[in-house]
N, C-alpha and C positions, 0 to 999 in steps of 0.2 A: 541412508538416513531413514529412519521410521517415526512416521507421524504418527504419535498416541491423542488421546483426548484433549490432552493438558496443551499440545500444540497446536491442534484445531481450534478449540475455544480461542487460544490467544490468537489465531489468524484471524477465527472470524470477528474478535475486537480491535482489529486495526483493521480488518478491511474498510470497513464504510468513511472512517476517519482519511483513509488513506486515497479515497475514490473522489471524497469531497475536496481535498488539501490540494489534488491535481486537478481537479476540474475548476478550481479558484487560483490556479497558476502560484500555488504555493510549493507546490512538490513536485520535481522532473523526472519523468521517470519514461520508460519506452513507449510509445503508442500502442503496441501489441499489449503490454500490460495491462492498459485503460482499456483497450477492444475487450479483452477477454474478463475484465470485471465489469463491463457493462453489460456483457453477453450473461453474466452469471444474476445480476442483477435482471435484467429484462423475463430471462428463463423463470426466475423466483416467482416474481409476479404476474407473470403471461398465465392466461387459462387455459394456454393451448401448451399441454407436457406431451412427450412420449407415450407416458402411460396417465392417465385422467387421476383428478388427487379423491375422485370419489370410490373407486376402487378399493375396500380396506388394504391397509398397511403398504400396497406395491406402489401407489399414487402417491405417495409420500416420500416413498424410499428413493423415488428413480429423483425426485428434485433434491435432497440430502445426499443419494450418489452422486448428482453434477454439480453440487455445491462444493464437494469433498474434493473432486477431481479439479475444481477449479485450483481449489486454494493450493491444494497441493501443486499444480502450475505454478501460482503465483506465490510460494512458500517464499523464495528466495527473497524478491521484489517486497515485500514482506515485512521481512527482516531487516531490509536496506532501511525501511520506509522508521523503523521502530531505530535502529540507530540513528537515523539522522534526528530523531525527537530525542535521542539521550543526550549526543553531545554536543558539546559547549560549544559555541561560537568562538571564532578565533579571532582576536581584535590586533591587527594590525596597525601601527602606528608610523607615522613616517615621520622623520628629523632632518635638519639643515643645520651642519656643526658652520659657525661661522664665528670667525675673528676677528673681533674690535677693537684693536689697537687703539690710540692717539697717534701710532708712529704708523700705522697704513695707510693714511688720509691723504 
């Protein structure tokens, strides 16, 4: 499978939706899953990178490289998370046939 732009982008628009939906007990998904988008989440924001983001262009790149690496991890988890917002709910209905005679009484 190869990830082009078009399916980055849509990663990285259900990621956060999809970080919040499980941390509000909306969406079950593996705990490895959640580890590893919070990890990518903490890495974004930490001032402590690999390589420092004052560095032209390489300080940038090394958090856009583990952003990339992440999602593509979590491509699959992803896509689960984007189906279960497309479909429909399924409305179960339960019945009791029962017979009222005059003459069963």
């Amino acid at each position: 499978m190869s990830f082009g732009p078009k399916i980055i982008v849509q990663d990285v628009a259900t990621f956060f939706p999809m970080v919040w939906a499980i941390l509000r007990g909306k969406y079950k998904m593996p705990w490895a899953t959640l580890l590893w988008a919070l990890v990518c989440m903490v890495y974004f924001v930490s001032p402590i990178d690999a390589l420092p983001d004052v560095l032209p262009a390489l300080g940038i790149a090394d958090d856009g490289a583990f952003i990339v690496w992440i999602l593509v991890r979590l491509h699959q988890d992803l896509e689960n998370y984007r189906n279960s917002k497309t479909e429909k709910p399924t409305i179960v209905m339960e019945a009791e046939i029962t017979n009222k005679n005059k003459t069963d009484r």
